[in-house]
C-alpha positions in Angstrom: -6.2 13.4 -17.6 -9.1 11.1 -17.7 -9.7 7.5 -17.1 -7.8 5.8 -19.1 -7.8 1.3 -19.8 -4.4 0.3 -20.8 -2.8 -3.4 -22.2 0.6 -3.7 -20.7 3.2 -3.7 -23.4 6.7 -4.1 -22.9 7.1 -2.3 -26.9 6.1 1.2 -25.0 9.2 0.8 -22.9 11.9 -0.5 -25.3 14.8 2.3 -25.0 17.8 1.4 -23.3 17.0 2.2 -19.9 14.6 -0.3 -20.1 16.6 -2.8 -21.8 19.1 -2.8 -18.7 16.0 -2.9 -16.1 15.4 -6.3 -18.2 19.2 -7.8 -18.0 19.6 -6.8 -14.4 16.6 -8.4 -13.5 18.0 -11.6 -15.6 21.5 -11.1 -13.6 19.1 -11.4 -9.9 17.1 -14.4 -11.1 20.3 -16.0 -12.2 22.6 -15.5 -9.2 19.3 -15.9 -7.0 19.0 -19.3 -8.4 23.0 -20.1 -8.7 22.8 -19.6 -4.9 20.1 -21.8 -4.0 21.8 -24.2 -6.1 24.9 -24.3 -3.9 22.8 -24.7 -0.9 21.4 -27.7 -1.8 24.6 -29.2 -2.9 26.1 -28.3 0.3 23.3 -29.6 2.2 23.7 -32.9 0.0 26.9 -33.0 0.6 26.9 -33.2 4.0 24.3 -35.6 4.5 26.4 -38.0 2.1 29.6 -37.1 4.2 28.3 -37.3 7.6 30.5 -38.8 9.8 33.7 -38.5 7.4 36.5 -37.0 7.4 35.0 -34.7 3.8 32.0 -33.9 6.0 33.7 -30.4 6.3 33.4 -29.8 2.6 29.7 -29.9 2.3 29.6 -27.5 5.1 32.2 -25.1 3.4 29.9 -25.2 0.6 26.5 -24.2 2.4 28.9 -21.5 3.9 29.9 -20.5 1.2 26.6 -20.2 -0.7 25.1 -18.5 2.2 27.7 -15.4 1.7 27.0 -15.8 -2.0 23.4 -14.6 -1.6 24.2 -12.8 1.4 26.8 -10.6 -0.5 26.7 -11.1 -4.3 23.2 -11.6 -5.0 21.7 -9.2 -2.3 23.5 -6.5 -4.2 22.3 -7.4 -7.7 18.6 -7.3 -5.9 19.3 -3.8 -4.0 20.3 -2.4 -7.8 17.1 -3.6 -9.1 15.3 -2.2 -6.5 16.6 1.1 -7.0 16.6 0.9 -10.8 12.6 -0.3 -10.9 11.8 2.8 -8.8 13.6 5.1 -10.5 12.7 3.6 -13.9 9.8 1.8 -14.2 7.6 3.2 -11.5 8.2 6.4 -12.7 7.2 5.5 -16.3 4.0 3.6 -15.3 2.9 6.7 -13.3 3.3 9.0 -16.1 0.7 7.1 -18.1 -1.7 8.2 -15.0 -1.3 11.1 -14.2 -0.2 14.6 -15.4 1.6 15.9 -12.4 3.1 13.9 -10.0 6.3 13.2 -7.7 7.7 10.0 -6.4 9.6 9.3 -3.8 10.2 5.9 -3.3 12.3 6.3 0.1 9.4 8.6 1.5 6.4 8.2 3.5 3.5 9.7 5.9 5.1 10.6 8.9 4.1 8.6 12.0 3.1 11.7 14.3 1.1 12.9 11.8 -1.1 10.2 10.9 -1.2 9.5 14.5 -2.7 13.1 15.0 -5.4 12.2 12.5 -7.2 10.1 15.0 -8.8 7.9 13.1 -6.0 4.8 13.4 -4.5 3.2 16.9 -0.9 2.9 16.8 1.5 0.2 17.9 5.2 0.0 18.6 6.1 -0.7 15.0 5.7 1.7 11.9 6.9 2.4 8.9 5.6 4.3 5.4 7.5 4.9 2.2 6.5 4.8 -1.5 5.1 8.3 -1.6 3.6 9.6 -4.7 1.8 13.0 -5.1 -0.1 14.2 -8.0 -3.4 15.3 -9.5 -6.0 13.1 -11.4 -9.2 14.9 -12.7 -8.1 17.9 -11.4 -8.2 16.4 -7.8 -4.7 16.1 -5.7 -3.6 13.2 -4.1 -1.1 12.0 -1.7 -0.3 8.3 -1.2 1.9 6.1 0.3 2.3 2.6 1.9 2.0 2.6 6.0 2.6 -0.3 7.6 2.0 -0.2 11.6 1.8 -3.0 13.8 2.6 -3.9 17.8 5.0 -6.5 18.9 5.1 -7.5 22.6 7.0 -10.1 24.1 5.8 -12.5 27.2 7.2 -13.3 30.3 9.3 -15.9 28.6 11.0 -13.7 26.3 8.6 -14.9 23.1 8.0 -12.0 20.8 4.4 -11.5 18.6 3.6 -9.1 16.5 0.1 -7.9 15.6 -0.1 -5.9 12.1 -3.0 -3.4 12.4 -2.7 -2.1 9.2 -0.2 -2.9 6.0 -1.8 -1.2 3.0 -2.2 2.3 0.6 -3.3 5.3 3.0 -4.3 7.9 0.6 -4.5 11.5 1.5 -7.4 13.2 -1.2 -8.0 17.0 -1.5 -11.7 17.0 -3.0 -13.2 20.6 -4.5 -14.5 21.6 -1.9 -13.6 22.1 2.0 -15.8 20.9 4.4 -15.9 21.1 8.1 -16.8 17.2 9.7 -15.3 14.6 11.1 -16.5 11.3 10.0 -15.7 7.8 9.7 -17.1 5.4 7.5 -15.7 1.8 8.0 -15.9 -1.4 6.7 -17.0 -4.7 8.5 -14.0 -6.2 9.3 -11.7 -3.4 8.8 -9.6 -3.6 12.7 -7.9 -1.3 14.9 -9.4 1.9 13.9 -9.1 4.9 16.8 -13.0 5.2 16.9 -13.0 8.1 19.7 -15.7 6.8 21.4 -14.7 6.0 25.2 -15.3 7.8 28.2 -11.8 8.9 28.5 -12.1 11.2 25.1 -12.7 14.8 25.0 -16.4 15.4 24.8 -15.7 17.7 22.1 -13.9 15.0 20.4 -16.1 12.3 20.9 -17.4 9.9 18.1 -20.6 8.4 18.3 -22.7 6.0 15.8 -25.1 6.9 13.3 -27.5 4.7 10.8 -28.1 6.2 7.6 -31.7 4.7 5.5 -29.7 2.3 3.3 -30.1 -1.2 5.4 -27.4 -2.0 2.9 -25.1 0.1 3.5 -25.8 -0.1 7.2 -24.6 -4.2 7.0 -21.7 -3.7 5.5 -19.8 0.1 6.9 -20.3 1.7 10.5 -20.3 5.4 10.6 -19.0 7.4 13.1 -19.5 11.0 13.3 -18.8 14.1 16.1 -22.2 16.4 14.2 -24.9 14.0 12.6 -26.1 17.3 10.6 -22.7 17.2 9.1 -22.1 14.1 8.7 -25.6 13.0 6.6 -24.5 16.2 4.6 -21.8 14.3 3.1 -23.0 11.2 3.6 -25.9 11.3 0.3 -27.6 8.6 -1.3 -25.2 9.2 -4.2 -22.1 9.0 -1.8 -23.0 5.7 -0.2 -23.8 4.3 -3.4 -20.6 4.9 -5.1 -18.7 3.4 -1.7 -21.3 0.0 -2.2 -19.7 0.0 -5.6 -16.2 0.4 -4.6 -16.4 -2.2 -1.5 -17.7 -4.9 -4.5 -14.8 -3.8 -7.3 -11.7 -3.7 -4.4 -11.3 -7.1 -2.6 -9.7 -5.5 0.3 -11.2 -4.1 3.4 -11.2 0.0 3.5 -12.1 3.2 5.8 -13.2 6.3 4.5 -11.9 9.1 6.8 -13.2 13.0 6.8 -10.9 14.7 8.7 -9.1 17.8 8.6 -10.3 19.1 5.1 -9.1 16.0 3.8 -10.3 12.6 2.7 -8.5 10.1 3.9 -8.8 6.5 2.3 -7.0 3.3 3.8 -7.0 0.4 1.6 -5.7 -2.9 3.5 -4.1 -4.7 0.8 -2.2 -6.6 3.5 1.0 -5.6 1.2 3.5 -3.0 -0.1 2.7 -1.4 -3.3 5.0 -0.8 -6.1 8.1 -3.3 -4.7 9.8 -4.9 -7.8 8.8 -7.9 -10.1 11.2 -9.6 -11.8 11.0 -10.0 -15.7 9.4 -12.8 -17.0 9.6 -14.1 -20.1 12.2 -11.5 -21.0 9.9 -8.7 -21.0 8.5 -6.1 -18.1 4.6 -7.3 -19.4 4.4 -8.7 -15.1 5.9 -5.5 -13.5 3.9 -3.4 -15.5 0.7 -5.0 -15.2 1.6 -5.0 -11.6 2.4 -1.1 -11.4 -1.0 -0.4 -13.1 -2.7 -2.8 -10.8 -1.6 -0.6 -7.8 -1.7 3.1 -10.1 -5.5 1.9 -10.9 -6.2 1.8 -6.6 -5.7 5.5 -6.7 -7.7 6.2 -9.8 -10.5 4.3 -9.6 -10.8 5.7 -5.7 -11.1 9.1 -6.8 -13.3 8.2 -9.8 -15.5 5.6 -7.6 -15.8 8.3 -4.7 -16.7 10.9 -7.4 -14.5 13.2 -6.1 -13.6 14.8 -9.6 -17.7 15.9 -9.3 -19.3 18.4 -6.9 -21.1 16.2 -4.7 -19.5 18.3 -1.8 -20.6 21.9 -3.7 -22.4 24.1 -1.0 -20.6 22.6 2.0 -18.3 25.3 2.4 -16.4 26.8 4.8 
């Protein structure tokens, strides 16, 4: 299936299904609303009846609406959440791509993206959101990682440090190749760089420079082989990530590793989480949905990985 634009229109999703996606999400903004509503009344209330006897009502109120949202309009949101994935995420994927599965409660494992290298790792993790297919006759993996390190000081005050909340996409290109190499943007943090004394010699990163001044500026490349590396690393290659970098406003590393591509796109967000209806149509959540379908596509079209820039490299 090729690249595709599409104008978001509620019309191509107008069965039932969708119809119920549309008043459940009515139901959450209502009840969502409802209980803020009773908050502030309860919080007016006690103001107005401080030091009265009634002063206990405008507490029973913000009580109250407290296990309102805590109870009744959680649940309507959790049922949304469920139906949106099952529903609409599926749906907007299918305009995309060909073959695919989703599972929205599923995500890269942590010892396995850990065993990649190419990422340091904190106390806190989780991934979920996974969706495998094939575009252009390339297979994909993707999912939503978040890691992040919280430590707490002497006086028992937590932090936490987010390293990296973003898509990590795993890309099969047509051809194997045997490198390791890095390629990551200024200001992309916390990468596991393999570069210290205490790694394996046979592990070790070091730096290269390509020619392109350019492209020098803006990514640092890291490599275990520079004869390798600068075999993937073409003219064509580095022109196509320049493109990328100036299309995506997010901050991204390009990973070779393991006969895989690894791309990590820090949209300092989760990907495919609900939007509510606006307007009584889904024209926002599935604008949204393509916004985050088109990070995967125009990746593997940018990085012209449905071409044979890698034909010859061979294992």
């Amino acid at each position: 299936m090729g690249e595709q634009q599409f104008e978001p229109q509620s019309a191509a999703y107008n069965d039932a299904q969708f119809e119920e996606l549309i008043a459940l999400g009515k139901k959450v903004k209502s009840r969502d609303l409802l209980g803020i509503l009773l908050l502030i009344a309860g919080i007016v209330l006690t103001v107005v009846m401080y030091g009265s006897r009634w002063f206990v009502i405008g507490i029973a109120v913000m009580i109250g609406s407290l296990i309102f949202m805590a109870i009744t309009s959680a649940t309507a949101n959790k049922k949304y959440r469920r139906m949106y994935k099952e529903t609409l995420v599926n749906r907007v994927a299918k305009d995309y791509f060909s073959q695919f599965v989703y599972k929205p409660d599923t995500g890269f494992t942590k010892d396995y993206l850990r065993s990649l290298g190419i990422m340091s790792f904190g106390s806190d993790y989780k991934s979920e959101d996974m969706l495998q297919g094939v575009y252009n006759a390339v297979p994909f993996t993707r999912a939503d990682v978040y890691i992040a390190d919280t430590t707490t000081d002497s006086e028992g005050n937590s932090s936490t440090t987010v390293y990296f909340r973003g898509q990590w996409l795993e890309l099969t290109p047509n051809k194997r190749f045997q490198t390791d190499l890095q390629i990551i943007q200024k200001g992309f943090g916390y990468t596991n760089k393999k570069k210290g004394f205490f790694t394996r010699k046979e592990d070790r990163r070091h730096v290269i420079e390509t020619e392109d001044v350019d492209f020098n500026k803006k990514f640092q490349c890291l490599c275990q082989n520079d004869a390798e590396a600068f075999y993937l690393l073409t003219p064509t290659l580095m022109q196509a990530i320049m493109k990328l970098s100036q299309v995506l406003p997010y901050k991204m590393m390009i990973a070779f590793v393991n006969n895989s591509l690894h791309v990590l796109v820090d949209t300092h967000r989760d990907s495919m989480e609900p939007t509510l209806p606006k307007g009584g149509n889904l024209d926002r959540p599935i604008a949204d949905l393509r916004s985050d379908m088109e990070i995967i596509t125009g990746l593997i079209t940018g990085l012209l990985l449905d071409r044979s820039i890698f034909q010859g490299y061979t294992q």
